[in-house]
C-alpha angles and dihedrals in degrees: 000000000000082000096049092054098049077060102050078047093058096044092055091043083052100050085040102057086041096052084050093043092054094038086061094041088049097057110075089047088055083051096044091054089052091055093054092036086054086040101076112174110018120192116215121238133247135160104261101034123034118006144155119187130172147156104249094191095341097311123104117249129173132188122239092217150019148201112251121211097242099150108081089182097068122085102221134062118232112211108188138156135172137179110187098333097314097110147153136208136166135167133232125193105239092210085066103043100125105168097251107017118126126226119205122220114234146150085295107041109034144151125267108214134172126180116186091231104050124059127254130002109302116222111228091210103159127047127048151233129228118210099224091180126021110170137130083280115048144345114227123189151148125235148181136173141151118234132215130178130198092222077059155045094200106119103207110208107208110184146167085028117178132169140169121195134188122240097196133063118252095031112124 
């Protein structure tokens, strides 16, 4: 009987530490899933129209496709880009777009940031991104920023960031 228990022991520990173990390996795909869900009318990318480049940790790394600022009505510009669920998007009040002035990241405007091989989403709150071009056409710009998560310790280091979005529909 008391075999047959330690067994039984075993068994649950087992189940347990798998179901954990999915449930883990499960979440950045549920995240992944959010982003492209959040993420309605994605442009592709190409060299010379929309566009979003960046060093995660020192490797290049590029979307394959971004959001475009279509609403004129909002008041804030939405600069995203993913590629394959490693994505990043962050917001700028239109009212304050000045070519050349810098806007910190902070608590308050930070950086959403997924990569597919780090839990959760990662807040960019410290570094900054400069909007170079802002017309009817396109809005062009530069960014860095480091990232932190509270299902990590991991610290993700994004440099020399530049993008360049279209504002209306049918530019490539």
């Amino acid at each position: 009987m008391i075999a047959l228990l330690s067994i039984y022991a075993v068994m649950v520990a087992t189940s347990c530490s798998n179901s954990a173990q999915g449930e883990a390996a499960q979440q950045p795909k549920d995240i992944q899933e959010a982003v492209k869900e959040n993420s309605p009318g994605g442009v592709a990318t190409s060299d010379n129209g929309n566009y979003m480049k960046a060093k995660i940790d020192g490797r290049d790394w590029s979307a394959a496709f971004v959001t475009p600022d279509y609403d004129e009505s909002s008041s804030y510009l939405r600069i995203a880009g993913n590629n394959d669920g490693d994505a990043i998007s962050f917001t700028m009040w239109k009212q304050g777009i000045r070519i050349g002035k810098s806007e910190r990241f902070s608590d308050h405007n930070a950086v959403d940031f997924t990569l597919t091989d780090v839990p959760g989403i990662m807040g960019g709150l410290s570094g900054e991104a400069v909007i170079t071009a802002f017309d009817d056409q396109w809005v062009e710009g530069t960014f860095y920023f480091t990232a932190t998560g509270s299902n990590t310790d991991r610290k993700v280091e994004v440099t020399d960031g530049h993008f360049r979005i279209s504002r209306v529909k049918g530019a490539k």
